[in-house]
N, C-alpha and C positions, 0 to 999 in steps of 0.2 A: 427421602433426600439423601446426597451422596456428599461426600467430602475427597474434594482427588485433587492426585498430584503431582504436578506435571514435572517429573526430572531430566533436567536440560545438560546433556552431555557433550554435547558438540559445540566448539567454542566459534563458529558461526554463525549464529545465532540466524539471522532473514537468509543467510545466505549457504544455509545447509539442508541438505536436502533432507535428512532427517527430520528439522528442526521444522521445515513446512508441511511436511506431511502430516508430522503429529499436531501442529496447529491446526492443519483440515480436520483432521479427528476430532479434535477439542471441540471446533466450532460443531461439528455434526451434532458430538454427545451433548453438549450444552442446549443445543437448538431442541436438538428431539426430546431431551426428558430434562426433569430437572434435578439439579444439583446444588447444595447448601454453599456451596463454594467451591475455585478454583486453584490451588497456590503452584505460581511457580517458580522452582528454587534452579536457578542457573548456578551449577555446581561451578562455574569458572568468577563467579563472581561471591562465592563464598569462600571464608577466614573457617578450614576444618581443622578441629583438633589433630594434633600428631595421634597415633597408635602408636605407644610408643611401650619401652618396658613398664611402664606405670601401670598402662590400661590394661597390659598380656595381666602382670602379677595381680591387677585388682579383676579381670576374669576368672584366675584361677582361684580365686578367696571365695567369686560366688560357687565354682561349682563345688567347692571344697567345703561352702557351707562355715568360711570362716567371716570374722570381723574385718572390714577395712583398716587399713593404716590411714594417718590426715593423710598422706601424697596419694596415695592410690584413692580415695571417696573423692579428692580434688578432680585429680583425672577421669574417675566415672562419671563423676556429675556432669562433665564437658561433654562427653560422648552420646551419653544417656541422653542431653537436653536435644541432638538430633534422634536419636532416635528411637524417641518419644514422639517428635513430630511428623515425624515417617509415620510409625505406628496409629497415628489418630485418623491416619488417612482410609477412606474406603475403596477406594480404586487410582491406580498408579498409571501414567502414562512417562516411558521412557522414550528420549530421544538418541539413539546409540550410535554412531559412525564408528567402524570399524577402524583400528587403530595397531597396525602390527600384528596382524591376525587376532586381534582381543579388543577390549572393549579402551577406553581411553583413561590414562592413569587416573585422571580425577574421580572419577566412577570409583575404580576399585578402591580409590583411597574410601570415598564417601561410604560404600561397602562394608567395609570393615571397620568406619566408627562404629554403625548404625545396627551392625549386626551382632547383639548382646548376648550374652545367656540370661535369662530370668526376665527378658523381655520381651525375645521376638524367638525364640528357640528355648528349651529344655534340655537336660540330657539326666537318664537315672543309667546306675550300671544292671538294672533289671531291666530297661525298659532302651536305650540308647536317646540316640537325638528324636527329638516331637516338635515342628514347629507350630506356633504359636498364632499364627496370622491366619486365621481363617475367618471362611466369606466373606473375603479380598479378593481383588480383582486387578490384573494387570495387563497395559498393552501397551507391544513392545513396539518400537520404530527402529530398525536398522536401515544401515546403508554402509555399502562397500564400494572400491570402484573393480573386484571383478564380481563375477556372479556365483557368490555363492549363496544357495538353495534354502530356503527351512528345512527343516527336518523333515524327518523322526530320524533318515540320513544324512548327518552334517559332512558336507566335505572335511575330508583330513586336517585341511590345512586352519578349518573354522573353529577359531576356540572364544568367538564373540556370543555366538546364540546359544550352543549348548552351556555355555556357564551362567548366562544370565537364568536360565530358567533351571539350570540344576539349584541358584543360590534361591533364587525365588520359591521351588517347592522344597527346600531346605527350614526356611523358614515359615513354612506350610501355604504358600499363594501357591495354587493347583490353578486355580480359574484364568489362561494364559492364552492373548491373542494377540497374533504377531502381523508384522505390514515389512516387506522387506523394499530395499528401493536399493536397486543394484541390475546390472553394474552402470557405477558414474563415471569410469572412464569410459567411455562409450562416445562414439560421434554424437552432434547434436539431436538427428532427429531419432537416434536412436535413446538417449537418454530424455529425450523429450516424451514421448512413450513410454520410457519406463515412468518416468514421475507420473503420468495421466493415470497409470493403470494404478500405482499405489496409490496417489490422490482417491482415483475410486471405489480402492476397498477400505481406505480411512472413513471415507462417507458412507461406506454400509457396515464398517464395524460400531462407527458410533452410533447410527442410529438403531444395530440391537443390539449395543449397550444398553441405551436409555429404557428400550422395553422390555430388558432384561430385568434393571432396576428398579420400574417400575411395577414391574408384578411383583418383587420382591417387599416393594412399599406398602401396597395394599394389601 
């Protein structure tokens, strides 16, 4: 049984293209295997802690190996209580529209509560950064309105797909499949097409997720 989590980035909620796609995935993964639970957290509808100097200075206590101040444990404890919740999760489903050639500020803010030292990452000066999050599983939903490509060659201009998966194997999720839904400036029946054909591979990545996880189960 899996615990996943659905991260809602686009503040369109029925009416983004991202945001349908990754809901055909969900319903595939759910249908084909099972899972203990679904949460989903619309980051536009969430009160995130600042990053602020509190959370930088009580970072650097952990990697220093020193004792919190009250203001800095205060501040951790707000950060840490998301992510903590992120972290319980077993598999991730992002829904991303491209925003300024990058991903949308709420994201990055969410990003950088959640991404701790001593909770989802390491770092020794023998050994460097280690992350922490392994046999996790993530998948990604983008959508842009021009076309740009997955990788392993990202266009120049694309600084939405390669960071989300630089931050992802940062914090050690290797396990990464991607659904692109692009371009949505596009005439009707041409974006109408592109949705059919992502729609299509949401419905075949979910279902070898599920028998993914199910071999894993047994």
């Amino acid at each position: 049984m899996s615990h996943l989590l659905y991260i809602e980035a686009s503040p369109g909620e029925l009416n983004s293209h991202s945001s349908q796609v990754a809901s055909r995935y969900i319903e595939s993964r759910t249908q084909s295997g099972p899972v203990t639970s679904v949460q989903r957290l619309n980051l536009w509808e969430e009160t995130l802690p600042a990053f602020d100097r509190k959370v930088i200075e009580a970072k650097f206590a952990v990697l220093r190996k020193k004792e919190f101040s009250t203001d800095q444990l205060e501040a951790w404890t707000k950060v840490k209580r998301f992510a903590d919740e992120f972290c319980s999760a077993d598999e991730y489903v992002l829904s991303v529209p491209m925003w300024n050639f990058s991903v949308p500020y709420v994201l990055k803010h969410y990003i950088d509560v959640i991404t701790l030292a001593d909770v989802n990452w390491i770092w020794s000066p023998e050994s460097g950064y280690k992350g922490l999050l392994k046999d996790k599983s993530a998948t990604l939903i983008y959508s842009s309105a021009s076309d740009y490509p997955l990788g392993p060659d990202y266009h120049p201009h694309d600084f939405q797909k390669p960071y989300l998966r630089k931050w992802l194997n940062f914090i050690g999720v290797e396990d990464i499949q991607e659904i692109n839904v692009a371009p949505t400036l596009a005439a009707p029946d041409t974006l109408a097409s592109v949705k059919a054909n992502a729609t299509e591979v949401a419905q075949q990545l979910g279902q070898s997720a599920a028998a993914l996880h199910g071999q894993h189960a047994s």
